[in-house]
Every structure is written in C-alpha cells, then in structure tokens.
C-alpha positions in Angstrom: -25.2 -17.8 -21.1 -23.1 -15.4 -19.2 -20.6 -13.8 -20.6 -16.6 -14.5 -19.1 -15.1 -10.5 -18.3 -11.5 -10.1 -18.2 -9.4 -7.0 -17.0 -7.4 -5.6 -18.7 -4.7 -2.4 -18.2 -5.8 0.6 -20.1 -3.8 4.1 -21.1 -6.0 5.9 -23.1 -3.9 9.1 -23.1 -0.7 8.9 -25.5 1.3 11.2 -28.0 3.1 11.3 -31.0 5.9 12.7 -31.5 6.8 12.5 -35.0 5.8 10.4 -38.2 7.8 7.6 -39.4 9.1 10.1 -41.9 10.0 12.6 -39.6 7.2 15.1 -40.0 6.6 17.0 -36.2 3.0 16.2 -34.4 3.2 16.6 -30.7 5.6 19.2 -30.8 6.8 18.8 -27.0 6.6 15.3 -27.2 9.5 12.8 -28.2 11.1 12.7 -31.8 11.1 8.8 -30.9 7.4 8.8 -30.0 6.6 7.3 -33.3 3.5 5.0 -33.8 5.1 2.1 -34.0 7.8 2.3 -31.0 4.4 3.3 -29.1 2.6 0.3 -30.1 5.8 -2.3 -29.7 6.5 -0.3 -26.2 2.9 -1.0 -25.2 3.1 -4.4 -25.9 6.6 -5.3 -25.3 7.7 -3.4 -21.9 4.8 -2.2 -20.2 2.6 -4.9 -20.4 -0.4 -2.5 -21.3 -3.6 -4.6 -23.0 -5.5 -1.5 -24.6 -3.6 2.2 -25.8 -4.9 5.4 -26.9 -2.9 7.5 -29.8 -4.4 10.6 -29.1 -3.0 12.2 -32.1 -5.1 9.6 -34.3 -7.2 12.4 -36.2 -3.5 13.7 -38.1 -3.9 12.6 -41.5 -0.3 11.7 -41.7 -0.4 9.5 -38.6 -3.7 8.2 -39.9 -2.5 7.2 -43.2 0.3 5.0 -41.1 -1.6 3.3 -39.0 -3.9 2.1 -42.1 -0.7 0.9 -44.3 0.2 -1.2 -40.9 -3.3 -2.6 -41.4 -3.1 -3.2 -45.0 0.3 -4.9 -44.4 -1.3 -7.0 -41.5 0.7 -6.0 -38.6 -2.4 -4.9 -37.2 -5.8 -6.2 -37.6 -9.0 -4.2 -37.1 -11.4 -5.9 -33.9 -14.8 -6.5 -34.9 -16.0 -4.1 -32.0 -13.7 -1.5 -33.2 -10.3 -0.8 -32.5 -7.0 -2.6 -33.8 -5.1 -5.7 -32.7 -1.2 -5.6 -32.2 -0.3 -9.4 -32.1 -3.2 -10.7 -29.7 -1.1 -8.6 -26.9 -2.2 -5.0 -27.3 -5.2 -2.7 -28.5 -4.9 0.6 -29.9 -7.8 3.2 -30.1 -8.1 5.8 -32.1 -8.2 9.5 -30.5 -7.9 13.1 -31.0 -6.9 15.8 -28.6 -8.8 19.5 -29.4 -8.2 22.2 -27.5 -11.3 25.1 -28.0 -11.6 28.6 -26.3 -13.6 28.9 -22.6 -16.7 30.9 -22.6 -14.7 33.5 -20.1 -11.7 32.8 -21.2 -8.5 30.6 -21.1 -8.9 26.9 -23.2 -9.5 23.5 -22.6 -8.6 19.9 -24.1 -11.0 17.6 -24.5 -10.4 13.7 -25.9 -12.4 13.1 -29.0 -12.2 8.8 -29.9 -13.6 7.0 -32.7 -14.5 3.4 -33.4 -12.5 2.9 -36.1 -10.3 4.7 -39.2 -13.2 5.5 -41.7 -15.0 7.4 -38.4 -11.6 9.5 -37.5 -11.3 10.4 -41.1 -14.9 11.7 -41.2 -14.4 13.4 -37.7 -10.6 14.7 -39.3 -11.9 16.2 -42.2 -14.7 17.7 -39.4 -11.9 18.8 -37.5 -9.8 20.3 -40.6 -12.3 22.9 -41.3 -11.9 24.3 -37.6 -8.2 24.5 -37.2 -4.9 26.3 -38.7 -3.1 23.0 -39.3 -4.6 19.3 -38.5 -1.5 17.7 -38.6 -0.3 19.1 -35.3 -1.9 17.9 -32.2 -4.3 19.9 -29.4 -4.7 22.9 -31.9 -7.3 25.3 -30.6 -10.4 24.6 -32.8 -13.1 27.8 -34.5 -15.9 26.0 -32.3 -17.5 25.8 -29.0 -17.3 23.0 -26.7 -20.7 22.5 -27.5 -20.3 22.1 -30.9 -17.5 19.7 -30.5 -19.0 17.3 -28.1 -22.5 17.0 -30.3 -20.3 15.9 -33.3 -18.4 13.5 -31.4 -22.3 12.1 -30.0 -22.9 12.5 -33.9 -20.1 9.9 -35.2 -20.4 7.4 -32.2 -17.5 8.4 -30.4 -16.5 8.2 -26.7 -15.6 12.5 -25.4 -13.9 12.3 -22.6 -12.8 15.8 -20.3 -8.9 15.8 -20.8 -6.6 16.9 -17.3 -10.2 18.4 -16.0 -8.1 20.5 -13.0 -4.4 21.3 -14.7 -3.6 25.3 -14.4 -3.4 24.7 -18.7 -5.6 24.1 -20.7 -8.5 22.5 -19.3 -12.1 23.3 -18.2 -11.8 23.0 -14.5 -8.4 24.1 -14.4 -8.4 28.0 -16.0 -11.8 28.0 -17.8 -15.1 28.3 -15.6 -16.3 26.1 -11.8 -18.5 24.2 -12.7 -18.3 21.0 -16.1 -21.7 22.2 -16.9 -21.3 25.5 -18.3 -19.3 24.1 -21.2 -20.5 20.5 -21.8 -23.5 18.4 -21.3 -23.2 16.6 -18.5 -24.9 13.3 -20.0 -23.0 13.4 -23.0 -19.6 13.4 -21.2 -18.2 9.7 -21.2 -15.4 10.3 -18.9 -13.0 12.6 -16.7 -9.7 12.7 -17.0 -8.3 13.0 -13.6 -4.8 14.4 -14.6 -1.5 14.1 -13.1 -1.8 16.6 -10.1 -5.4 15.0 -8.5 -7.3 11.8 -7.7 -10.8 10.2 -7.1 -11.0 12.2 -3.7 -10.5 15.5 -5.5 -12.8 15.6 -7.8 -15.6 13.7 -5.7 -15.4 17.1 -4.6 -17.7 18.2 -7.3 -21.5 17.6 -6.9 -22.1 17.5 -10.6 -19.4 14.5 -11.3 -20.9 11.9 -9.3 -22.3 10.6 -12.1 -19.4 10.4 -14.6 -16.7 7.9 -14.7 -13.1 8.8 -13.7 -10.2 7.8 -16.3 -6.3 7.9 -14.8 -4.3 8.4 -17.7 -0.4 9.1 -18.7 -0.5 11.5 -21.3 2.6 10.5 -22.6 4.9 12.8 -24.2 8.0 10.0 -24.2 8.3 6.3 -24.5 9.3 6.0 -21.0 6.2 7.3 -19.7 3.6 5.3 -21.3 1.7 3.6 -18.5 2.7 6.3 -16.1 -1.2 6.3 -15.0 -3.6 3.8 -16.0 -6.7 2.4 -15.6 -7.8 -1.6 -15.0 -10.9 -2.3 -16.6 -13.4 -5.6 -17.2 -14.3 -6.7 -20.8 -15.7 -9.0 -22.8 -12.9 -8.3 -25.2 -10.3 -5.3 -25.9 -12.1 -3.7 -28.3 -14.0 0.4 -28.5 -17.4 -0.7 -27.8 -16.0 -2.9 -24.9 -14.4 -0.1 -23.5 -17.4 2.4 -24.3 -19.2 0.2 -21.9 -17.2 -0.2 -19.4 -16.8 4.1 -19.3 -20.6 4.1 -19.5 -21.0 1.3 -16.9 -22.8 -0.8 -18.9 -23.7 -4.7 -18.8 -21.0 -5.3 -16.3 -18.4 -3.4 -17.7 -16.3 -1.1 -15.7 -13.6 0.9 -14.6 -12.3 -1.7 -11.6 -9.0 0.5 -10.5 -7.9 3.5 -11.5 -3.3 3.8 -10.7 -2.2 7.1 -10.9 0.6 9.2 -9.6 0.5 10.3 -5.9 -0.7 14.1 -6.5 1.6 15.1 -4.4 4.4 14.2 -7.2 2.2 16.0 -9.9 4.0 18.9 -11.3 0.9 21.2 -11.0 -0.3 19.9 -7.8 0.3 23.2 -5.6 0.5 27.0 -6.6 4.1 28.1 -7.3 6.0 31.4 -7.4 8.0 31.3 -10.7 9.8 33.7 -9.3 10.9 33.3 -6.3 11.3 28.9 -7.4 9.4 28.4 -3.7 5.4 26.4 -3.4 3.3 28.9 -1.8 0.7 28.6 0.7 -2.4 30.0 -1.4 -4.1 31.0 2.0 -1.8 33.7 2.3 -2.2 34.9 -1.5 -3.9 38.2 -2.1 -5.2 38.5 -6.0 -2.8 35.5 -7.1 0.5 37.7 -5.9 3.5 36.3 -4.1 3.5 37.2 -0.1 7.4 37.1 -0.6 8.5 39.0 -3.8 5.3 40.6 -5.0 5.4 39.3 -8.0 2.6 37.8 -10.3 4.4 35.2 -11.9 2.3 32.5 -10.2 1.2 29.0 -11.2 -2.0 28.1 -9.5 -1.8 24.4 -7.9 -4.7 21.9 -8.9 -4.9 21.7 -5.3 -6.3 25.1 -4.6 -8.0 25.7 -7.4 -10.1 22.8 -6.8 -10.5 24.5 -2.9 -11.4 27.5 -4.7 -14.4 26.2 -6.6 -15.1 23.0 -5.3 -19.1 22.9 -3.8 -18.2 20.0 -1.2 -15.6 20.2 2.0 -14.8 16.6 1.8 -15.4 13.8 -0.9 -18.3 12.0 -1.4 -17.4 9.1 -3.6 -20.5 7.1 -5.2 -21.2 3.9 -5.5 -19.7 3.2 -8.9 -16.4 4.7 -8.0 -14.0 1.8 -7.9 -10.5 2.5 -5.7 -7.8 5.1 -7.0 -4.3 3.1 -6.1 -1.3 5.5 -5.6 1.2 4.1 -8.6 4.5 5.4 -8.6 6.6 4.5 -11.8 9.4 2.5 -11.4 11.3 5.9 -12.6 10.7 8.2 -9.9 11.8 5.5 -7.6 15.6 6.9 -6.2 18.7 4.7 -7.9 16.3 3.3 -10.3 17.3 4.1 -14.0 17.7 2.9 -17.0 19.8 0.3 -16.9 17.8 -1.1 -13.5 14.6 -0.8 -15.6 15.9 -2.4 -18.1 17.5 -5.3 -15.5 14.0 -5.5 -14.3 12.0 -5.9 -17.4 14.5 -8.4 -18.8 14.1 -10.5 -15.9 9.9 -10.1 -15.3 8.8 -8.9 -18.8 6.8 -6.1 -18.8 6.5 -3.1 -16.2 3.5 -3.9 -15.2 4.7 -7.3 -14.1 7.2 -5.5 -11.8 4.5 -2.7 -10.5 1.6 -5.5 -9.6 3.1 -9.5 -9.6 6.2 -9.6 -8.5 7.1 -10.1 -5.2 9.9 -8.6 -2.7 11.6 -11.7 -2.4 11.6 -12.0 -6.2 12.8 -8.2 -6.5 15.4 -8.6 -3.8 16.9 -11.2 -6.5 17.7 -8.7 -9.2 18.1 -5.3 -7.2 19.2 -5.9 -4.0 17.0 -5.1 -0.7 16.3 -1.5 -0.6 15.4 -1.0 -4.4 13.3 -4.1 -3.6 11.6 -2.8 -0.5 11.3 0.9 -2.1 9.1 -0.6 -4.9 6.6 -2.3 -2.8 6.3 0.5 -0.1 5.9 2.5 -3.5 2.7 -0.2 -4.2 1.4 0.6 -0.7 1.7 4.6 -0.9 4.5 4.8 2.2 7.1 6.3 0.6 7.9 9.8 2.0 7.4 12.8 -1.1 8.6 16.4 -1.8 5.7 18.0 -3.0 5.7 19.3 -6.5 4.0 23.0 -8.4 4.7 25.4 -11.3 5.5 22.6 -13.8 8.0 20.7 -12.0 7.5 16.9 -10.6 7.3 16.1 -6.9 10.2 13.5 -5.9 10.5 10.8 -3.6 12.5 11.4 -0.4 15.2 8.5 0.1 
C-alpha cells in the first residue's frame, strides 16, 4: 500500500526570549518570545504546520514545555516531536556556537527526537559551556566533537546561516564546509537571510546536502519570515528527518525565503561612512572612501571570494527557492493592516500563498493588493541592504 504524503510549512529556526517566569534566554530576542505565544503564534496567525524552538536544550525552557505535556496542551507524536491541537508541531532544538579552526565561530542547529534525548544532549552540552540556560553560547569542543554527539543521540545537525559575516562556518570561519564537519553527517544547510539556492550551488561540496530556508526568529512577528514546504507522511521528527535526508519520498518541495537583496548582510558595508561598498574596489577589507576598517563583509562577496564555481549548478534534488517577502516589509502594510488581513483570511500564510488579488483588493484596497502579489512573483523594485541593516522595498 502506498503511503498518502502531505506538505506541510516548516520554520525550523525560532527563539526564545524569555521563560514564562521572566528568566532571559535569547538575550536579543523578544521579552514576549515566550514558548507558548511561539507555539499559539505558529498555530494561530501564520498558519505554520511544523516549528523549531531552537533554544529547546535550556533546562528552564525544557522543563516548560514538559509541564505543557503533563497538563495535555501538547501531546508527544509517536515519531517524535509534539502536537499543538492537531494544527502545529514543534521540534526540539539547540543552537551551539563553537570556535573555527583559524579563527572566528560558527552556529550550528543541534535537534533531538524528543525531551528525554535533549536532556541527555543538555546535560552533554552543560559540561562544555559557561551557562546552558542562555542560547548560542560558544561551547569547549570542536565542531567535530559536536556533530559526532548529535549522530550519537539520533539527532538531525544542521549548518546554521552557513554564509552570514557572524558566526558561521562559511561566513568568517574557513572556504570550504569540509574542514569543520563531515560532509555525510551534515543533514542540512541553513541558507540564511542574506543568500539563496543559487548562491550556495556555488559550492562543489554542497551538492549533495539539502537546503533549509529558515526565519530565525528573534520576535513574534517574524516567525515564518522564511520557510520551507515539505512532504510527509505525518508532522512528526523522523518525518522530517526523512524528508532532509531525501528519504522514501520525503522532501524539501519549496524553499520561501527573503529576496537576498533585502538581507541585512547581503553586501559589504562601511560602518563608517553608513554607504554599501563595491568589494571590487576594496584593498585588505578598507573603505576606498574614508580609509577606515570598520567594514562588514556582504554574504555576497564573500561567497565570490571563496566560492569554487562562477555560476550555480543546482542538482537534481534541489526543489525551487521562491522569493517570499513578509507581509511586513511590504510599504503601508502594518500592524493594524496585518492584523485586517489575518482576521479576514486566518493565517499569514493564507494571505502569502491562497488568496487572491481580487480577494485582497476587498480588505486593502488595490495597490496594497497588487504590491502583495507582485511581492509573490519577485517584481517588486528593492534597496539593497549590508552592515546589519534590512534591504527595503521601493514604493
């Protein structure tokens, strides 16, 4: 008998902020990130069928999500993961950041089947870093070391914002994946905000890893900022394993992710001078104009920098990256329109993929209407962004 797939939206890639008592996790991240407004936000306004808390492996954030277990708001999926009132799945995750070989550091996305594997993999992780209840702290290991304990307890290890100037190991730390993972035991790549599927097929040695688009959500407002659509048997960790892995008809189908060209690191910057910079003119990473060494190196040219291709070659597997821009960076579209919006369609993802003009022309008007759907088809004109600060959308 054949088993019936379904697709479903997946954000693997999301913070906390704080604990329901107030304790800090994610320290730049929203006071009202909290687990549960991430979990009713998921499921309520977004519309997204499987989340990742990436902050899982905290012990207090842990202990929550188990009392919401015990007390039946969730119930835990017989392939792993929890259930959020049929609507949502949440996986568990853990963001560690460890030390390059030649310097700078990278994140890397550590996710566990259920919560008696992230408490084995916590008290793992507990022995390696200053404090465990804050998020992405650097851990007294190699990459190496990390990843083989993550292949030890089952887990999925995905390369977190692989090309970001911060933190990651394309970004600052060496050229090539290889020289700080094993390529085989890598079960995804994080795209990031500032690149996309063309980008990194740039790279020889990731043709054979699957691409993740993910928000990396440091507010409510940005959960489901980037996303992924993937088919299932069911929203559960091993279904989802599979599908990274490509395995028994499982798969990554789309990946939605911002236009680099609106990523905040997506060309070099001069901090400053507050001007984008041409990196072809840059001698030894100083500004042509002031001198100055204050400079943020853009995704963009890094990846020109190292890259081993001149143009993409995408393979096979790859499914197609889609250009999503949020209904926020849309011009005259705030709050209270979002809000206008998702009382009248539901969820955000209603708005972004089902809806059509004629319906949006019914509750805002022509040209927010017409703005979101040449949004959907990538035509809307965009100031390019660098050094930490968001591209925008012309109007």
């Amino acid at each position: 008998m054949t088993t019936e797939l379904r697709e479903y939206f997946l954000d693997l890639h999301i913070h906390i902020g704080r604990t329901k008592d107030g304790r800090p996790v994610k320290i730049t991240a929203g006071k009202d990130l909290t687990f549960f407004e991430i979990i009713r936000e998921a499921a309520d306004r977004k519309g997204v069928g499987i989340i990742g808390i990436i902050d899982a492996v905290s012990p207090p954030v842990l202990d929550e999500i188990e009392a919401f277990v015990r007390e039946g708001i969730m119930t835990e999926l017989p392939g792993g993961g929890y259930d959020y009132q049929g609507r949502t799945t949440l996986l568990l995750g853990a963001e560690v950041e460890t030390s390059g070989p030649h310097g700078g550091a990278a994140h890397f996305g550590i996710w566990m089947r259920d919560i008696t594997a992230m408490r084995e993999f916590s008290d793992w992780l507990g022995e390696r870093v200053t404090n465990r209840v804050l998020s992405s702290q650097r851990a007294r290991c190699t990459s190496f070391e990390l990843q083989a304990k993550c292949t030890e307890l089952g887990g999925l290890f995905i390369i977190n914002h692989a090309f970001t100037p911060h933190k990651s190991v394309l970004g600052n730390c060496v050229p090539r994946l290889s020289e700080m993972v094993e390529l085989e035991q890598v079960t995804a790549l994080e795209l990031g905000l500032s690149a996309d599927s063309a980008m990194a097929d740039l790279f020889s040695e990731l043709s054979d890893i699957t691409f993740v688009s993910n928000s990396d959500a440091h507010s409510l407002a940005k959960i489901g900022r980037e996303y992924n659509k993937v088919r299932l048997a069911a929203p559960t960790f091993s279904e989802v394993k599979k599908a990274l892995l490509r395995q028994e008809g499982r798969e990554v189908v789309a990946n939605y992710g911002l236009d680099p060209l609106l990523g905040k690191y997506h060309r070099t910057y001069c901090l400053a001078c507050d001007e984008l910079l041409d990196t072809a003119t840059i001698q030894n990473l100083s500004c042509p104009a002031c001198g100055g060494t204050k400079i943020v190196r853009g995704v963009l040219d890094r990846i020109r920098s190292i890259a081993n291709r001149t143009e993409p070659m995408h393979p096979p597997h790859r499914p197609p990256y889609f250009y999503q821009i949020p209904l926020d960076f849309i011009p005259k579209v705030g709050k209270k329109t979002i809000d206008k919006l998702l009382d009248h369609f539901g969820t955000e993802m209603n708005v972004l993929h089902r809806a059509t003009e004629e319906q949006l022309h019914e509750v805002v008007g022509p040209k927010i209407a017409r703005d979101i759907v040449l949004a959907r088809a990538g035509q809307l004109a965009i100031a390019t962004g660098g050094g930490g600060i968001y591209g925008k959308i012309l109007s």
